[in-house]
Each structure stands twice: as C-alpha cells, then as structure tokens.
TIVO-944636 format. One record per residue: residue in three letters; x, y, z of N, C-alpha, C in turn. Coordinates in steps of 0.2 Angstrom, whole numbers, padded with zeros to 4 digits, always signed. Last residue first. Example, Ala and Ser with C-alpha at 12.3 -4.5 7.8 and 13.67 -1.06 7.14 Angstrom:
// TIVO-944636
SER+0064-0011+0035+0068-0005+0036+0064+0000+0039;ALA+0066-0028+0039+0062-0022+0039+0066-0016+0039;
END
This chain:
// TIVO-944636
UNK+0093+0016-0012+0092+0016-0019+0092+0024-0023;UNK+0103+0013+0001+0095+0014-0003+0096+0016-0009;UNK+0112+0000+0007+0112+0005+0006+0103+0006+0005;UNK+0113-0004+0029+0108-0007+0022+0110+0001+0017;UNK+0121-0013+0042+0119-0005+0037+0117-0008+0029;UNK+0126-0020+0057+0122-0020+0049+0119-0014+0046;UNK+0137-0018+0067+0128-0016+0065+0129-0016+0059;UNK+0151-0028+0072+0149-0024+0065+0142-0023+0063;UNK+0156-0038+0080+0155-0031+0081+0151-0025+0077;UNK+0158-0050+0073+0158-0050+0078+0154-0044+0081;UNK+0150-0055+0058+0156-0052+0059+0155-0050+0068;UNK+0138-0060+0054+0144-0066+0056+0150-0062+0059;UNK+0131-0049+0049+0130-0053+0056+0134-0058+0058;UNK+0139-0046+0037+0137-0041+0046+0137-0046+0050;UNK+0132-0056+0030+0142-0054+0033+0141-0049+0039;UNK+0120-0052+0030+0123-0059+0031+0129-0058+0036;UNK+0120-0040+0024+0116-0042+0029+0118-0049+0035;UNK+0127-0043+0013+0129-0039+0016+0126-0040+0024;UNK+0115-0049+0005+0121-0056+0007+0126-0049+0012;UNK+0111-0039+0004+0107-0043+0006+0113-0046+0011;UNK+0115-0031-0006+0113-0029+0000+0110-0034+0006;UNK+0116-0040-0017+0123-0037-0014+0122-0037-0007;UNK+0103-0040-0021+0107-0045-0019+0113-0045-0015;UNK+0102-0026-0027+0098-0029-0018+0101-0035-0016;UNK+0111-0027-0037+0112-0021-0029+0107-0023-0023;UNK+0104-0034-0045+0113-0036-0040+0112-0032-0036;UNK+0094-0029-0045+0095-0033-0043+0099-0036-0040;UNK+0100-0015-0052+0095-0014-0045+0094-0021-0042;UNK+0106-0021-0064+0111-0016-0057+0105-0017-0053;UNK+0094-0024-0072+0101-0029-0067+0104-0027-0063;UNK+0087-0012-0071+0083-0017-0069+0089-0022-0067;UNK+0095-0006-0081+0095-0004-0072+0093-0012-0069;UNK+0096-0013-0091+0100-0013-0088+0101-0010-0082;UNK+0081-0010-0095+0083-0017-0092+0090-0017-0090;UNK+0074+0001-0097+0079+0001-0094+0081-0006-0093;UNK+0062-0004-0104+0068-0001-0108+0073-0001-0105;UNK+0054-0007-0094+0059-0012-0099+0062-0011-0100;UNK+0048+0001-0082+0050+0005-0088+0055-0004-0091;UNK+0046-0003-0068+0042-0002-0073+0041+0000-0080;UNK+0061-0007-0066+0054-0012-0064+0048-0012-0069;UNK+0064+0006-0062+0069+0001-0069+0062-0003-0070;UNK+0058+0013-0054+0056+0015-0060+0059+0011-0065;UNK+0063+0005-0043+0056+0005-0044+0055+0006-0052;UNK+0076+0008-0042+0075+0002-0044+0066+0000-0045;UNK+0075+0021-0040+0080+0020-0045+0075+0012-0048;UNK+0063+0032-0033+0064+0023-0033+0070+0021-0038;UNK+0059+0047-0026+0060+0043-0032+0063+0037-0030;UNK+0061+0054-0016+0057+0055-0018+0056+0050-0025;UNK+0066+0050+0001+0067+0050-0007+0062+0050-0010;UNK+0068+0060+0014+0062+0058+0011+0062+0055+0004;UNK+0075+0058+0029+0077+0061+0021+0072+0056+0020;UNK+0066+0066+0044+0072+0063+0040+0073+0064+0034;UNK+0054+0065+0051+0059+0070+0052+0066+0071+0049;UNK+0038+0062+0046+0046+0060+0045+0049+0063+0045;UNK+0025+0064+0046+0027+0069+0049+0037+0066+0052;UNK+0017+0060+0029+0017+0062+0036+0022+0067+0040;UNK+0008+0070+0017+0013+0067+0018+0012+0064+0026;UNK-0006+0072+0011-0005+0068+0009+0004+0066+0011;UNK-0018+0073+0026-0016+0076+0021-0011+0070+0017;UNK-0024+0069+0037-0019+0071+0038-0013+0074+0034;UNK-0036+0067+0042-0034+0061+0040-0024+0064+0039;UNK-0045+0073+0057-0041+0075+0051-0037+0071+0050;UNK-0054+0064+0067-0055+0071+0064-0054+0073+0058;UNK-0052+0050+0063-0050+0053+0069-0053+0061+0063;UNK-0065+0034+0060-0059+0041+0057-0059+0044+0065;UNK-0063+0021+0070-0068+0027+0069-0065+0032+0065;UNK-0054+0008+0075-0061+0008+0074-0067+0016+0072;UNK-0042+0016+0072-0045+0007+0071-0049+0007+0071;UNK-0035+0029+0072-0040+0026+0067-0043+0020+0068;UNK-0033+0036+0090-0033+0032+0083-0036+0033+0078;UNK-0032+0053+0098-0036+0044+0094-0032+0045+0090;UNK-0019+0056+0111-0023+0057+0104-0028+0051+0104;UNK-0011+0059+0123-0019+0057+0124-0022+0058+0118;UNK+0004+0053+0116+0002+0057+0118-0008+0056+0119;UNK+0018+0047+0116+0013+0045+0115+0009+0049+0120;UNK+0033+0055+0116+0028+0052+0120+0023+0051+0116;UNK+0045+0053+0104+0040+0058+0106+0035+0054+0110;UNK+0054+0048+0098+0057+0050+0105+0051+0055+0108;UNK+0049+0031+0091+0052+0040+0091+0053+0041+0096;UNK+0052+0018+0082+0050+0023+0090+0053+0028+0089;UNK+0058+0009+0073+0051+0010+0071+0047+0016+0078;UNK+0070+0008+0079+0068+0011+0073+0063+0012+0070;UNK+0070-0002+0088+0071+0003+0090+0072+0009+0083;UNK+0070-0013+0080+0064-0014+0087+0064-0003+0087;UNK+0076-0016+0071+0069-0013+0067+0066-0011+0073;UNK+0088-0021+0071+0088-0014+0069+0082-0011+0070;UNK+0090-0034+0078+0093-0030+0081+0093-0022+0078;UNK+0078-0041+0073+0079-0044+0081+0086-0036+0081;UNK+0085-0041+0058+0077-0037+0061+0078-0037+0068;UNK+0095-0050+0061+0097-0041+0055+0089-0038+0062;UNK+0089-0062+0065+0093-0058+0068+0094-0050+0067;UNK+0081-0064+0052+0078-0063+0059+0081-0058+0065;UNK+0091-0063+0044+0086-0059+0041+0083-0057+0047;UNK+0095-0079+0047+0099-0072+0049+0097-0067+0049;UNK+0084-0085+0044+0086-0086+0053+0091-0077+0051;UNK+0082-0084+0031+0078-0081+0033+0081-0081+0041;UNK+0094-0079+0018+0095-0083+0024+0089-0080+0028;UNK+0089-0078+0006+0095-0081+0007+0095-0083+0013;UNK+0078-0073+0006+0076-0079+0003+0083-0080+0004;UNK+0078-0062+0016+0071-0067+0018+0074-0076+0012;UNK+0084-0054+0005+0089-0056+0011+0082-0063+0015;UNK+0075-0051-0004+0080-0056-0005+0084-0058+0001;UNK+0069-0042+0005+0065-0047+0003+0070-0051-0001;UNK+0077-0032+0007+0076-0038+0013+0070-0043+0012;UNK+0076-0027-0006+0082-0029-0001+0081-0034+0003;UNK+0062-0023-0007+0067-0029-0012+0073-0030-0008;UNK+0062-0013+0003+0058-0019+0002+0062-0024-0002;UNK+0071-0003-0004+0073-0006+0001+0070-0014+0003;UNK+0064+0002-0014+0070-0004-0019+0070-0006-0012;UNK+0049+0007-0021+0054+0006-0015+0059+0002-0014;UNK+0038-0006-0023+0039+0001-0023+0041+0003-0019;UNK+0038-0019-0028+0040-0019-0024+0040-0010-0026;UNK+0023-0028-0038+0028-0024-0039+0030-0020-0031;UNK+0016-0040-0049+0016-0037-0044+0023-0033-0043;UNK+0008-0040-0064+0009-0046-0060+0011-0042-0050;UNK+0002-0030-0072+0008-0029-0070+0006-0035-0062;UNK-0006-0022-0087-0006-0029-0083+0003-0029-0078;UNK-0007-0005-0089-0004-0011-0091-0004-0017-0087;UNK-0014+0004-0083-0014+0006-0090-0011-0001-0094;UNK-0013+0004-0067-0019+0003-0070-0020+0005-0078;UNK+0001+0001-0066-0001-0005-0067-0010-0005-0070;UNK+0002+0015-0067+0004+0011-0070+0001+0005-0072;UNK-0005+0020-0054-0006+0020-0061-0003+0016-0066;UNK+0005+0012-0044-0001+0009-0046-0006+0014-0053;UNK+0016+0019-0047+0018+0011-0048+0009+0010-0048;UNK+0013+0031-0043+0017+0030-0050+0015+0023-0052;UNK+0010+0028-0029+0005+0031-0034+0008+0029-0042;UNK+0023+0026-0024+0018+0021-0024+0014+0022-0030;UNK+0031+0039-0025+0032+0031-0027+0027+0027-0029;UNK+0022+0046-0019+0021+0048-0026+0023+0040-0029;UNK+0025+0047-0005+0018+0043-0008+0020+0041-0016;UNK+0044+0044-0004+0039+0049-0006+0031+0044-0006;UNK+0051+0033+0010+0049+0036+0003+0044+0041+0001;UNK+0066+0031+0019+0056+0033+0019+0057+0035+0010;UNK+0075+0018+0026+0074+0023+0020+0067+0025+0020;UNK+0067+0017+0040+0072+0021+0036+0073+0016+0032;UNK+0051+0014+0044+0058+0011+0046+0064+0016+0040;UNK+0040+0027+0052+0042+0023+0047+0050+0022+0048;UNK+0036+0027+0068+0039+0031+0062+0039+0023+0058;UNK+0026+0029+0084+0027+0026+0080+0032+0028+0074;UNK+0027+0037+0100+0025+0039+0093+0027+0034+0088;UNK+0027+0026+0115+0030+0031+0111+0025+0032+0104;UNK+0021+0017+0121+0022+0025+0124+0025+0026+0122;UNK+0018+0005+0114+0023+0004+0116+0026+0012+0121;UNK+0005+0001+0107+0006+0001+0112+0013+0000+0118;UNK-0005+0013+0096+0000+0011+0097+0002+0008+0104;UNK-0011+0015+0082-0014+0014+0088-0007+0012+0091;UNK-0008+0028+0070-0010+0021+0073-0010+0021+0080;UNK-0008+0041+0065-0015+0038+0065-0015+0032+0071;UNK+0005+0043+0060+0001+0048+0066-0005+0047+0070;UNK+0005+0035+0051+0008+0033+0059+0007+0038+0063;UNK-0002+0039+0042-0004+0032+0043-0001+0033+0051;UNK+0001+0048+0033-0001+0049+0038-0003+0046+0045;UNK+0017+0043+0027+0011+0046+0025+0007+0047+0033;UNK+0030+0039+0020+0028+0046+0022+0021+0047+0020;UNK+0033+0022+0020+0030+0028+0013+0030+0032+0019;UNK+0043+0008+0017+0041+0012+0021+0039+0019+0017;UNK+0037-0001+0003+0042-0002+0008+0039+0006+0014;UNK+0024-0008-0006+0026+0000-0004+0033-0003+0001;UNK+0018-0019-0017+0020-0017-0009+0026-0013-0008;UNK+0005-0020-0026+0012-0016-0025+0010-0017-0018;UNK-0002-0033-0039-0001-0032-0032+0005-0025-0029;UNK-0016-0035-0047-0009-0033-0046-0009-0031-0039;UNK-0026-0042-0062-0025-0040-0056-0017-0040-0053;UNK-0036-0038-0074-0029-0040-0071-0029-0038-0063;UNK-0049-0044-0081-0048-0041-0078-0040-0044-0074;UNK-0058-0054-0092-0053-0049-0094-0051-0045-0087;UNK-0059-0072-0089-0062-0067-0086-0056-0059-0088;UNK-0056-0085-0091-0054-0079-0097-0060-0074-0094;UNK-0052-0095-0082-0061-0092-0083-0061-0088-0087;UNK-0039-0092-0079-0042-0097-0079-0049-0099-0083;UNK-0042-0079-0073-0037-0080-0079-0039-0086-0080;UNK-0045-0079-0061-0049-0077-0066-0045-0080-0073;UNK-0039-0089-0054-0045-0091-0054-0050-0086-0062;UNK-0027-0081-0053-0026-0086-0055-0037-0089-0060;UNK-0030-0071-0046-0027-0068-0053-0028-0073-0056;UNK-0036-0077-0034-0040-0072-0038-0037-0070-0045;UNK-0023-0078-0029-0028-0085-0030-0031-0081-0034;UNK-0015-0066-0029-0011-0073-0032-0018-0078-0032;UNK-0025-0062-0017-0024-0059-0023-0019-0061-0027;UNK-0023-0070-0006-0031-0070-0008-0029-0067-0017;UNK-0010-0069-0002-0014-0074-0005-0020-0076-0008;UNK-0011-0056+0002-0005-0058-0008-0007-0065-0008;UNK-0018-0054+0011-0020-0050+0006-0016-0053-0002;UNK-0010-0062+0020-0016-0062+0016-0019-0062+0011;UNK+0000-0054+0020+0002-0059+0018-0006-0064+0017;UNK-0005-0040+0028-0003-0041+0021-0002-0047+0017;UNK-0010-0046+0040-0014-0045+0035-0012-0044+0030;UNK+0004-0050+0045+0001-0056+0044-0006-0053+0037;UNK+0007-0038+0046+0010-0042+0043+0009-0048+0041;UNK-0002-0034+0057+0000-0029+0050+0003-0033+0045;UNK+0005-0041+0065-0002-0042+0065-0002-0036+0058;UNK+0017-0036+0070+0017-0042+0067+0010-0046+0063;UNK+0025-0025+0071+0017-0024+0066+0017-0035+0064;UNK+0035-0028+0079+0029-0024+0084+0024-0023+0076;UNK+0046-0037+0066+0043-0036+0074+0038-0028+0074;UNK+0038-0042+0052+0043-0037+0055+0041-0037+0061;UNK+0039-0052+0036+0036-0048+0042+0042-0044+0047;UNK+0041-0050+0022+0045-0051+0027+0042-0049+0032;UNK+0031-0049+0010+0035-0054+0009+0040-0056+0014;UNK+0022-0041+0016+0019-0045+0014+0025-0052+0010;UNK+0031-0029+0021+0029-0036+0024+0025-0041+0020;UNK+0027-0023+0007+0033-0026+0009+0032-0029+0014;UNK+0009-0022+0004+0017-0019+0010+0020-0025+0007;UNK-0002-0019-0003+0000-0023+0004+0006-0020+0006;UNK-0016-0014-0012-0009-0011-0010-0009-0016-0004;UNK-0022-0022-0028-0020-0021-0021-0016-0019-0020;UNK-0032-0019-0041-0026-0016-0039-0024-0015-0029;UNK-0040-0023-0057-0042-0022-0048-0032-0021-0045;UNK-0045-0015-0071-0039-0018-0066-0040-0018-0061;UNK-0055-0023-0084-0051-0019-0082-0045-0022-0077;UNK-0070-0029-0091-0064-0028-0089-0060-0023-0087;UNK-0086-0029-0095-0082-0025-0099-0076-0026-0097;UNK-0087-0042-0088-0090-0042-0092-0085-0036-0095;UNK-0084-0037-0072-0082-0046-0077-0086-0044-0083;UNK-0084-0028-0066-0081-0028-0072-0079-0034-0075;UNK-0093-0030-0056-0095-0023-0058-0090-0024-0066;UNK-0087-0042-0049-0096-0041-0051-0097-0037-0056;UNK-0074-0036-0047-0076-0041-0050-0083-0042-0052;UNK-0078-0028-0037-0074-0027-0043-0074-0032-0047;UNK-0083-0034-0026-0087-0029-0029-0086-0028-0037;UNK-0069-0043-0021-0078-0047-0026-0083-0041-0029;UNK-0061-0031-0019-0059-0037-0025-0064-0041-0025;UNK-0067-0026-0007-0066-0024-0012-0064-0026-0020;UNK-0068-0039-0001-0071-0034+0000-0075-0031-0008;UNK-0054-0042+0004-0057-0046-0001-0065-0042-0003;UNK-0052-0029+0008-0049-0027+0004-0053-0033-0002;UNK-0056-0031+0020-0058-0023+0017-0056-0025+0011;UNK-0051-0039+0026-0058-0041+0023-0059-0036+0018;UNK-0039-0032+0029-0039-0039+0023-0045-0039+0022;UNK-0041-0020+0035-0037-0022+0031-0034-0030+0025;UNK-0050-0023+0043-0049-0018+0035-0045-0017+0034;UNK-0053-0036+0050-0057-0034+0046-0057-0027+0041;UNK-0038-0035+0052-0040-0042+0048-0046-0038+0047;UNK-0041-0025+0063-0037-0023+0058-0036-0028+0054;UNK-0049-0031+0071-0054-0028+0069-0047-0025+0062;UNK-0042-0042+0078-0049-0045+0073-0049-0038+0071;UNK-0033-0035+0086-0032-0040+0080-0035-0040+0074;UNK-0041-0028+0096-0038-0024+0090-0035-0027+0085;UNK-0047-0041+0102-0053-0036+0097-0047-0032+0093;UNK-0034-0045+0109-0037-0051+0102-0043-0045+0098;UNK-0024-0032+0111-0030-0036+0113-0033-0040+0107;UNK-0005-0035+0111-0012-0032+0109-0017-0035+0110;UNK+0005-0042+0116+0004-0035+0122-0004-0034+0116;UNK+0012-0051+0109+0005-0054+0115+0002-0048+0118;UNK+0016-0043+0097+0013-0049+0098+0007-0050+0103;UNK+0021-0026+0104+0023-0035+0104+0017-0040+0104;UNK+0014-0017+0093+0015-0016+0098+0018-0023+0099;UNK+0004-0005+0083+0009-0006+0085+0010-0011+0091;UNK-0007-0006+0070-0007-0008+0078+0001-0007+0077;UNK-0015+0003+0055-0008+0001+0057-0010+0000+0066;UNK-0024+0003+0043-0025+0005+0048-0019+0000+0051;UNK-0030+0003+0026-0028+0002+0029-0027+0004+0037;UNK-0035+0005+0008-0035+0008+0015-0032+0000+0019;UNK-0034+0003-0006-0030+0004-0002-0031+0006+0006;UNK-0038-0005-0021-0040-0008-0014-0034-0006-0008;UNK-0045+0001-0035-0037+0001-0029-0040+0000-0025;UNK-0051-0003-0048-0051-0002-0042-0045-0003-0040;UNK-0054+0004-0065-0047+0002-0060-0051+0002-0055;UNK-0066+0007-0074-0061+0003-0075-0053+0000-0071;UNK-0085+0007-0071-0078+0004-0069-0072+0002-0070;UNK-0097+0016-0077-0093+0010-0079-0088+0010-0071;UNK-0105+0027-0075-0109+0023-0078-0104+0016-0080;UNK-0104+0038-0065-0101+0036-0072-0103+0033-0078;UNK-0116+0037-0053-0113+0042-0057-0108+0044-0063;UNK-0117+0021-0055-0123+0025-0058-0119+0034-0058;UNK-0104+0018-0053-0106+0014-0058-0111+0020-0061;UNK-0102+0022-0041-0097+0025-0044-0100+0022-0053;UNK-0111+0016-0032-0113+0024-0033-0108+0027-0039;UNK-0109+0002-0034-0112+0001-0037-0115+0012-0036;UNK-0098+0003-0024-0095+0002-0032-0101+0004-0037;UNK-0102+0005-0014-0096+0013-0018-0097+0009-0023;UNK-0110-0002-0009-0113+0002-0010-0109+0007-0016;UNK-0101-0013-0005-0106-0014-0012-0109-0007-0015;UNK-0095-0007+0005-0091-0009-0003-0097-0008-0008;UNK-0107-0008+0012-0105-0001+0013-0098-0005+0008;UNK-0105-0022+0014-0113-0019+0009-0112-0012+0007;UNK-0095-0026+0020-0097-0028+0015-0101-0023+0011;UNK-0083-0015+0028-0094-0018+0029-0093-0018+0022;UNK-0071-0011+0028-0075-0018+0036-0081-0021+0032;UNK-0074+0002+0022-0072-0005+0018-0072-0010+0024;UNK-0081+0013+0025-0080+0007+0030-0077+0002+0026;UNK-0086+0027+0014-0086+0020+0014-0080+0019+0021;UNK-0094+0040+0008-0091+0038+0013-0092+0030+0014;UNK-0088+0044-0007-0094+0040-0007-0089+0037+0002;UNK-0086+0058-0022-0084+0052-0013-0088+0049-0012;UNK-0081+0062-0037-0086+0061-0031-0081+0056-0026;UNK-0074+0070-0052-0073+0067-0044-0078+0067-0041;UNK-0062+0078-0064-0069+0076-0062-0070+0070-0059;UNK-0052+0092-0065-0054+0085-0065-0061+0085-0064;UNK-0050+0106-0063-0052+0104-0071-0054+0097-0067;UNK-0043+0111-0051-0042+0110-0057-0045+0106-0063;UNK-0058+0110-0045-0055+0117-0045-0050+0114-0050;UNK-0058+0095-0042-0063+0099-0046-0060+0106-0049;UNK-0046+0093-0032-0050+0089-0038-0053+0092-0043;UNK-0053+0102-0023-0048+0103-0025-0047+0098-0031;UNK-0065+0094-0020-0067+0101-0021-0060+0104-0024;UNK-0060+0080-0015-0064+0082-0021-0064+0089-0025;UNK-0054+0085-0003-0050+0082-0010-0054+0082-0015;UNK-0064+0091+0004-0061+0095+0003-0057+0090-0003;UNK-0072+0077+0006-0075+0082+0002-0069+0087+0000;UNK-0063+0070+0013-0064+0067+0006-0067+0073+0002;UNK-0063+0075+0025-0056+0076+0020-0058+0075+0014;UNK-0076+0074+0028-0074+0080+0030-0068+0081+0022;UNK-0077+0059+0030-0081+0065+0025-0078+0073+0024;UNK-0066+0047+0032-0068+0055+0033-0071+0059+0030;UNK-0067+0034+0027-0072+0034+0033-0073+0042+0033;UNK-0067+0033+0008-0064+0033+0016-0070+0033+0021;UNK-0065+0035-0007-0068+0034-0002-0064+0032+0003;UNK-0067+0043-0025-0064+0043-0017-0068+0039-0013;UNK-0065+0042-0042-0071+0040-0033-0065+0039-0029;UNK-0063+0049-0057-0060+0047-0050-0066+0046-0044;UNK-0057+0049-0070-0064+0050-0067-0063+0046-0063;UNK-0043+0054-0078-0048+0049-0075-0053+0052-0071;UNK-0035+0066-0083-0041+0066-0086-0046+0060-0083;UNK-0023+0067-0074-0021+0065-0082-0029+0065-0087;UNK-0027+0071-0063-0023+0074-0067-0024+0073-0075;UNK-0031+0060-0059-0038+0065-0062-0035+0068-0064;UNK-0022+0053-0053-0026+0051-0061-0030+0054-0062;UNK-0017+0061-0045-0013+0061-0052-0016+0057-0056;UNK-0026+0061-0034-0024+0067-0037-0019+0067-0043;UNK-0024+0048-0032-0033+0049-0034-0031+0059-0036;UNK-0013+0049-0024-0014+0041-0033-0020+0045-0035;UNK-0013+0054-0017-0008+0056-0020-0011+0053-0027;UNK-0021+0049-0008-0026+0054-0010-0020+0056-0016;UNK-0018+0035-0005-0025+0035-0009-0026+0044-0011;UNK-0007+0038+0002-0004+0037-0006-0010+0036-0010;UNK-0014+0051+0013-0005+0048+0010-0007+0045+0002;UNK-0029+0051+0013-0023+0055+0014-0018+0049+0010;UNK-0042+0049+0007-0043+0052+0010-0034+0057+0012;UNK-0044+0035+0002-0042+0041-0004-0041+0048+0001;UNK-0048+0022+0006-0043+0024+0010-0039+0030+0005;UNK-0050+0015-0012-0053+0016-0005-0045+0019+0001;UNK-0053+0023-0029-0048+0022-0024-0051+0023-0016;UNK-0058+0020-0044-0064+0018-0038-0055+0018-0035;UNK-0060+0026-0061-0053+0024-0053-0059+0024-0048;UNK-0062+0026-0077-0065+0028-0072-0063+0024-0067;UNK-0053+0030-0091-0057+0027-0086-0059+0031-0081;UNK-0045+0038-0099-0051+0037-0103-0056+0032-0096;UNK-0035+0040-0096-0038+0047-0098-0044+0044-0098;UNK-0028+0028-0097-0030+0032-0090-0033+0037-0091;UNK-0030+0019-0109-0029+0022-0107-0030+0026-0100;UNK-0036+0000-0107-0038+0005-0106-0033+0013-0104;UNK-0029-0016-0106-0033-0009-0100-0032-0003-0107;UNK-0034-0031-0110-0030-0024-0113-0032-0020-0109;UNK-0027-0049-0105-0033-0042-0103-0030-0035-0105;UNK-0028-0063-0115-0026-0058-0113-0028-0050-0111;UNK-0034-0078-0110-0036-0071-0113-0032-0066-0111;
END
C-alpha cells in the first residue's frame, strides 16, 4: 500500500527532545508553515517559553512534559496531542542524551540509562505512533546519527544506541508495509549538528566534549525531517561528512578504524576543563540551551549533498556528491598507506 502524507500545513507534529537544538529548530519551522505542533521534553521551563514564542508568531503549539525512558509518560503525549488536536500526523522520535568516555571507563547504570532514552525512548515512541495512526496514517520519523552506520571511539555506547535505533526502525518499516498498514517510516542520521547536546553530556574524560568537524547548522537536519514528514523517505544522511565515512566503513572498515584510532580521539575534546556542571542523563539540567551550541568553529549551514538527496531534480548533484564521498573515502585509504600523511577529509 502506498502511504500518501499529507501536506505540512495540514498536520499535526508530536516532536520529543523539542526543547533545544534540532527538536526545537524542526518544531519552529513546521509551525511556521501552519502545522500544529506538540513539544515535549523533560524541561518545562524551555518547552513553555518555545511554545509562548510559537504562539506570538501566529503558530499553534502545546507541550506535554514527557521522559520518553517511561513508556506510559509516551503514552500519555500521544494520547494529550490526540485530545488537544484530535489527530496525529508526524511523530519524530528525537531526544537523546550523549556519555563520553572509553568503553570500560563508564558505569554499567550510565550505559543502561542512555539505552533507556535513547533507544527505548524512541521504540517508545514508534509503538504510541503506531496505536495512534494505524487507521488514519502518517509518518513516524527517527533521528539516529551517523554512527548509526560508523561508530566512533569515546561515544561507543551512543553508537551502539543508534545502531539499534536503525534496527528496530528497518524491522517496523518492513512489518508495517507488509500489513498495508499506511504509515512511513524514516530514518535521518544527522552527522555532527551544533546544538546543545554537548554542553549537556556527561562526560568522563576532564575536558568539555565538541562535535567532530565539519559541524552543521540544526537547520540541516530540521529540513531533512520535514521533508520526509510531506513524503515517504526510506532514510537520509544530513550532512555529506556522515556519507563520507560511511562509504569509507564499506571500502575498508580495518582502515576506516585506523583514520578514527588517529583523528576523532582528540577531536571530540576541548581545551576547557570540565567544570562542576550537571548533566542530562538522568534529570533535565535547568536550561536546555536554546537552539544552537557552543562550536567555536565554522558552522555550514547548508548540506550541498544533503539537499541533492532530497530534491531529484538535482540528480546530477546527487552524482557529484556521491563520487565526492567516494573520492573521500578511498583518500581515507591512501592517507593511511602513505607513511607520514594525517588524513584530511574535504566537506560539502
């Protein structure tokens, strides 16, 4: 059965983790266009202030403080976004919460608890969504990450949960389809975004955590998941770098290891102490942190090879962006064979 979505002016957006970076970017540009937007997160405080801004331009917005961890506290957004709407046509299943640290250096509880919101939050999210639109239809919409196709040293456990997340969500696209159930489901994995996330995370190595260079706008992202909430869209790297080293994963994964083993240890650390802040893993922290982060670098605001991706029309970017992550890749490669030579990746 082929599933029709629905213009965006015309639904109604359930986004979890709405509070900062790419949940509150994506939940201020579909309300833009006229959607009927539900926020939700753990911080009441942020959620209502995006609402209240939400509202003051013309949109139309509620919050519903939600733990996506707690099954019933899901059950609860979908079925408060139901009775203040009266329908459901996009879920986005985006919160999330970041560990730094080697492997064996973090405690088995900050494991288990980033697997409970990060991946449960999200299957969670993907059975309420399902309940609520097997009958009328729509789009359920996971955000995972580029690791979800390459994992990475010190977010090993971040990387695991996204590779989850694209298992549980490739089994569910399958199962419904099968069952001519009308609902699509999609996958975007963001490569590194500028958002608040790393100001948040826990981190166990005494420094400040950063996204890996090339950083991207939220907006990136936001674009690619509206999108996918107006048209069925199987899944989508936002962010050409992601696709780099996701092609580099499928030429040579031992090399790909090395490339990682020698760029990303010291790339992912700032030079700022880790200071006596809170985390998010187990409780919001005060202030979510608005919609960008605190990247002291160049921030692209645009994807060359994202926007080929989602536009046809351009099918001949769409090949240049391909050779060019190819290119990138197999460069990956030659670096590493060449004696002396640090591997450099371009960006898009």
């Amino acid at each position: 059965m082929a599933v029709r979505l629905r213009p965006l002016p015309e639904q109604v957006v359930v986004i979890t983790g709405a509070s900062s970076g790419i949940g509150l970017v994506t939940a201020k540009r579909a309300a833009a266009t006229g959607a009927r937007v539900v926020l939700a997160a753990r911080n009441a405080q942020d959620l209502s202030i995006a609402v209240q801004r939400i509202r003051e331009h013309g949109g139309r917005a509620i919050f519903c403080l939600t733990d996506v961890a707690d099954a019933k506290a899901v059950e609860r957004l979908g079925d408060a976004a139901v009775a203040e709407f009266g329908q459901i046509d996009t879920w986005v299943n985006n919160a999330g919460v970041s560990v730094y640290g080697r492997c064996t250096d973090i405690p088995l509880a900050d494991l288990r608890r980033q697997f409970d919101v990060n991946y449960w939050g999200q299957v969670h999210g993907m059975l309420t969504a399902v309940r609520l639109m097997r009958e009328r239809g729509g789009a359920i919409i996971n955000v995972a990450s580029a690791v979800a196709d390459r994992a990475i040293p010190l977010q090993g456990n971040y990387s695991a949960t996204k590779y989850a997340v694209k298992a549980f969500t490739d089994t569910l696209r399958m199962e419904l389809e099968e069952a001519g159930v009308p609902i699509s489901v999609s996958l975007v994995k963001p490569s590194s975004v500028d958002t608040p996330l790393f100001a948040k995370a826990k981190s166990y190595f005494g420094v400040e955590p950063q996204p890996i260079p090339p950083v991207y706008a939220p907006e990136v992202v936001a674009r690619a998941i509206l999108e996918a909430a107006e048209r069925p869209i199987r899944d989508i790297v936002a962010g050409g770098m992601g696709k780099v080293v996701g092609v580099g994963e499928k030429l040579s994964p031992s090399l790909t290891d090395k490339y990682m083993e020698r760029s990303t240890f010291d790339s992912q650390k700032t030079d700022t102490a880790l200071a006596n802040r809170a985390d998010n893993l187990y409780a919001p922290v005060e202030h979510d942190g608005g919609e960008r982060g605190q990247f002291e670098g160049r921030v692209h605001e645009h994807s060359a090879y994202t926007g080929a991706v989602l536009h046809p029309k351009r099918a001949s970017l769409i090949g240049t962006a391909a050779i060019a992550a190819a290119f990138a890749a197999r460069q990956i490669v030659r670096n590493r064979r060449t004696k002396d030579i640090e591997p450099t990746l371009p960006t898009d």
